[in-house]
C-alpha positions in Angstrom: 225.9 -34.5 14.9 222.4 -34.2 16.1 222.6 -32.8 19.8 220.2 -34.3 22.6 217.8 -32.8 24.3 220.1 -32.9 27.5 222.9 -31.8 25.4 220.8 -28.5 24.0 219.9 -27.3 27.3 223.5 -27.6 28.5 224.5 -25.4 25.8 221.5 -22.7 26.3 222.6 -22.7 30.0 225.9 -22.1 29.8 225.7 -19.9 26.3 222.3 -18.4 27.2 221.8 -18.3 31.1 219.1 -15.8 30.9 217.0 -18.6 29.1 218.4 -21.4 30.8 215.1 -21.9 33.0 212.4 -22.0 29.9 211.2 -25.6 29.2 213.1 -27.1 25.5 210.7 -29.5 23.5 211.9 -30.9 20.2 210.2 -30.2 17.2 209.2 -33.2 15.3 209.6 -34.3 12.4 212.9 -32.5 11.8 213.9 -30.2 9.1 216.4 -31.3 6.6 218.7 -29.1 7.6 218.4 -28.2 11.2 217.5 -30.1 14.5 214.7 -27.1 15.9 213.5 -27.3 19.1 210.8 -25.3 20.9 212.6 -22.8 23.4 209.4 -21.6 26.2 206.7 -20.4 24.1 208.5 -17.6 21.8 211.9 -18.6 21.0 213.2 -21.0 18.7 216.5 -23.3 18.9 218.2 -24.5 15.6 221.5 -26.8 15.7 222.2 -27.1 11.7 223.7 -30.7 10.3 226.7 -30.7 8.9 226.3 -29.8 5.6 224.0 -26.5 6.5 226.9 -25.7 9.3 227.5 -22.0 8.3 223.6 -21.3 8.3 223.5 -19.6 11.7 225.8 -17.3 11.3 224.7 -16.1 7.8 221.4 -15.5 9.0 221.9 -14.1 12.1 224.4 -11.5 9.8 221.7 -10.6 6.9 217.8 -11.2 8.4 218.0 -8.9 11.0 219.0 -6.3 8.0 215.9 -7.6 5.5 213.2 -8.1 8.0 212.1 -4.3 8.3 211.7 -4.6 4.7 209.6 -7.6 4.2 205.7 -7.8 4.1 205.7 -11.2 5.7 207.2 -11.8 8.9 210.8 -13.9 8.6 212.6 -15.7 10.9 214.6 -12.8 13.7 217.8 -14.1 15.4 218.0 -13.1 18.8 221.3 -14.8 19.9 223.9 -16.8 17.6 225.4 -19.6 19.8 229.0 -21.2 19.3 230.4 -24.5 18.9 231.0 -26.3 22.4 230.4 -29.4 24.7 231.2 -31.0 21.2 228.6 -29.7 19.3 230.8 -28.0 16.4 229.1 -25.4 14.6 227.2 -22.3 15.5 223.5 -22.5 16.2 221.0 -19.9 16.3 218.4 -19.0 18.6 215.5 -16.9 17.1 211.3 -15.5 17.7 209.3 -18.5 17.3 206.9 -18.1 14.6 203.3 -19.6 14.5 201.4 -21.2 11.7 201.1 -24.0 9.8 202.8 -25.3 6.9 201.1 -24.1 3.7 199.6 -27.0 1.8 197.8 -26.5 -1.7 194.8 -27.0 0.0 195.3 -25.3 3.0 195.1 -21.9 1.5 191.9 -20.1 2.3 192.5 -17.5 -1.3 194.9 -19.4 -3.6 195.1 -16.2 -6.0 195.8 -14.3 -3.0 197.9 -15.7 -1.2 199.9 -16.0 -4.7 200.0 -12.2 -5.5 200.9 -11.7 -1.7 204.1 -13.9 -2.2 205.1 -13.0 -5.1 205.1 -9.1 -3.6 207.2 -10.7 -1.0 209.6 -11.9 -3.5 209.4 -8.4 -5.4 210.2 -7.1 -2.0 213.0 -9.4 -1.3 214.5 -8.9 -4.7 214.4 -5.2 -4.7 216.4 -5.2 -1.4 220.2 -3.8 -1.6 222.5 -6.1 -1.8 225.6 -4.3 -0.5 228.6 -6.0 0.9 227.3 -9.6 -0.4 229.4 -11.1 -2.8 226.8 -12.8 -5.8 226.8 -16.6 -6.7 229.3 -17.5 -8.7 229.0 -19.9 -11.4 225.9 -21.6 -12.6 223.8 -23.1 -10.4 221.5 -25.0 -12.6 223.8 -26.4 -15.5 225.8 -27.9 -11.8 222.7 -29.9 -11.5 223.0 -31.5 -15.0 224.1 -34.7 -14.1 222.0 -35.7 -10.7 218.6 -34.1 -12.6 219.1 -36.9 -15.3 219.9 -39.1 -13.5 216.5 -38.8 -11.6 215.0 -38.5 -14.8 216.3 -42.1 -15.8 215.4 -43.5 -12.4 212.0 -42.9 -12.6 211.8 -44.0 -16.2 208.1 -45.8 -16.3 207.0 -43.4 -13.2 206.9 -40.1 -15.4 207.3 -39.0 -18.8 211.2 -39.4 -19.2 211.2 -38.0 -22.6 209.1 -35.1 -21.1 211.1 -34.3 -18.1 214.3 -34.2 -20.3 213.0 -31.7 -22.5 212.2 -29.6 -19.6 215.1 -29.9 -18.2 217.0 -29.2 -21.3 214.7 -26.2 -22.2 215.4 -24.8 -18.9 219.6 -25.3 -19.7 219.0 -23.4 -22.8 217.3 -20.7 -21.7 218.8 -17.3 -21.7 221.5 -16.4 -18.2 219.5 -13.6 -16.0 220.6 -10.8 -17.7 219.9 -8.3 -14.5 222.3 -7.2 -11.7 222.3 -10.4 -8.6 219.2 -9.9 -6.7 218.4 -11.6 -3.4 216.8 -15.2 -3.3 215.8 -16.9 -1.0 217.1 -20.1 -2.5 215.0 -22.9 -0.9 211.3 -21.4 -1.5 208.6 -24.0 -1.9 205.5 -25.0 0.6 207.6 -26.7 3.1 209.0 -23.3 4.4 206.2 -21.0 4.3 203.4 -20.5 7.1 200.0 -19.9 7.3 197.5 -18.4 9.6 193.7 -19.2 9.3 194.7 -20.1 5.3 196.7 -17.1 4.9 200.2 -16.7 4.4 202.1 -15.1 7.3 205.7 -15.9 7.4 208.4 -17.8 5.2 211.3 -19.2 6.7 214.7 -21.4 6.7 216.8 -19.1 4.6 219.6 -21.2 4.7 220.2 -20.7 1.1 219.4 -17.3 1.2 222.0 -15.5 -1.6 222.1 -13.0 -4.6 222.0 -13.4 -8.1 219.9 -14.8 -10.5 216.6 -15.5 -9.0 214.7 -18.3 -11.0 215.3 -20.8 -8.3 212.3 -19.1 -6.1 210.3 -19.9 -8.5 210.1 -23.2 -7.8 207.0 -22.7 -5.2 204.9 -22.0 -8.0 204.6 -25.8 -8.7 204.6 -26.8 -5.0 202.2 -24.2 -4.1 199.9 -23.1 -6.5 197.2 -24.3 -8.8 196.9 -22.8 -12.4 195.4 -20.5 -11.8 197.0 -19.3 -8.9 200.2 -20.1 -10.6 199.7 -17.5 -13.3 198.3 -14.7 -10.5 201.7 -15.4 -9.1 203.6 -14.8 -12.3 201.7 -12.1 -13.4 202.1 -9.7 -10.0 206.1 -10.9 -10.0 206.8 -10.1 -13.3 208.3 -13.1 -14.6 210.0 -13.2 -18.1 209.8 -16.3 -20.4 213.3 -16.9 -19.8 213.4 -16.4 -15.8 210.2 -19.0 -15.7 211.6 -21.3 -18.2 214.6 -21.8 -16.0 212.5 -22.1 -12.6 210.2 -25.1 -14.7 213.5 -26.5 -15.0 214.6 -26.0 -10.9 211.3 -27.8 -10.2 211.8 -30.5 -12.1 214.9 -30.7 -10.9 214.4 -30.5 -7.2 211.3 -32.5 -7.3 212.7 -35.2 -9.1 216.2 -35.7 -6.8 213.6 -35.7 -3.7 211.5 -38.3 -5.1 214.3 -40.4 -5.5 215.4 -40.0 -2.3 212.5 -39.7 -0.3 209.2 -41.2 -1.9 209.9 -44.9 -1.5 209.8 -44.4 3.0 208.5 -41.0 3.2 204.8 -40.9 1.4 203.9 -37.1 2.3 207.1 -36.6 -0.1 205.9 -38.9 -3.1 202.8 -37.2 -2.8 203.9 -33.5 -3.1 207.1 -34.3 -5.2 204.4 -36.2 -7.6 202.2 -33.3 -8.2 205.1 -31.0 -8.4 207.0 -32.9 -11.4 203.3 -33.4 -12.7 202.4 -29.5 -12.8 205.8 -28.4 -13.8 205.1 -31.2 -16.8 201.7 -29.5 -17.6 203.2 -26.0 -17.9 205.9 -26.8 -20.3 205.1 -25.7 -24.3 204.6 -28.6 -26.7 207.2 -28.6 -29.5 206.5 -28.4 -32.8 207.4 -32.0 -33.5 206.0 -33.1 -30.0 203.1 -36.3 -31.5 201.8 -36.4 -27.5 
């Protein structure tokens, strides 16, 4: 359910009366997982679709606890509202943050602005993770059968054979073999933010979650250039097997949203493209490999 503009002020009003008399403007275009709108000039209003439904309430639970910690600024829930006037989840209310989306080449210091995330991530990972029950199960091998089915819809697009030993590689590789860190389980361009080229926030942690943390990896190929790229690795400490398995979540992820998204949406086939192409250029020829 996506809630109207009259319908949102109706349930700041009678959830948040203190609020009730700041001007609301949507924020277009939407997020993929939340209807935002613009709440005065330093508050943000987020009503989750259906499948991100218990978002709110998770992050109004654990930022609050991580941000103090943090060396970029994240998103801080001020108010958590609840389901009513038949809006039927919780939505969140939280400081507006400003910036621009970071694009590849937005960034005024690629190498910079890599080592500054990844000792955001090293931050973020080194956090205590008390009271949170890990992931369970294995998130990657659940996306075995959607990833190749991407990989034979774009046969004649991309490299098929070449995606599939990607993706394979990154099924082989060994588990994360440390205790469940945090993640912040859906970092790539789209939710970070910059300031005059540099990074300053990251945002929508939706997926936020502990255990194995290769799946925040995946901003490496939305993000940065080679050389950048390997700055990033290099400050975060990657291991083979740990970037081996993030390859594979790019692949992955970049693949299922160009087949949803690239034929109507060309801002998508445009990043999705370079992402499946630079996760493609990073992977290590095998032996037998005549290309």
């Amino acid at each position: 359910m996506t809630p109207t503009l009259d319908l949102a002020r109706r349930l700041v009003a009678e959830q948040f009366p203190h609020w009730r008399e700041l001007p609301l403007t949507l924020l277009e275009p939407a997020g993929s997982d939340n209807v935002i709108y613009r709440l005065g000039e330093d508050l943000a209003v987020r009503f989750p679709n259906e499948w991100a439904a218990g978002q709110a309430a998770k992050e109004n639970l654990l930022l609050p606890r991580l941000a103090p910690h943090l060396p970029l600024a994240i998103p801080v829930p001020v108010g958590l509202g609840v389901p009513a006037l038949g809006f039927p989840w919780h939505w969140s209310v939280s400081r507006w943050l400003t910036g621009d989306t970071a694009t590849v080449d937005g960034l005024a210091d690629p190498p910079t602005a890599a080592a500054e995330l990844a000792g955001f991530l090293k931050a973020l990972r080194g956090l205590p993770t008390d009271g949170v029950a890990p992931d369970t199960g294995d998130p990657l091998a659940e996306r075995d059968r959607s990833t190749r089915e991407a990989i034979a819809a774009v046969a004649g697009v991309f490299d098929s054979v070449a995606l599939t030993e990607v993706w394979e590689d990154a099924l082989a590789a060994p588990a994360w073999a440390g205790p469940p860190v945090w993640h912040h389980g859906d970092m790539h361009n789209g939710n970070l933010l910059t300031v005059d080229g540099r990074l300053d926030a990251v945002i929508d942690f939706g997926g936020l979650g502990v255990g194995d943390p290769a799946g925040d990896l995946v901003v490496a190929w939305t993000l940065f250039e080679r050389e950048a790229r390997e700055v990033f690795r290099a400050a975060l400490g990657v291991d083979d097997a740990t970037w081996t398995r993030g390859r594979g979540w790019a692949v992955s992820t970049g693949l299922n949203a160009y087949v949803a998204y690239a034929a109507t949406r060309p801002s998508v086939a445009e990043n999705t493209t370079r992402q499946i192409g630079w996760a493609l250029s990073d992977r290590p020829r095998r032996p037998d490999a005549r290309r």
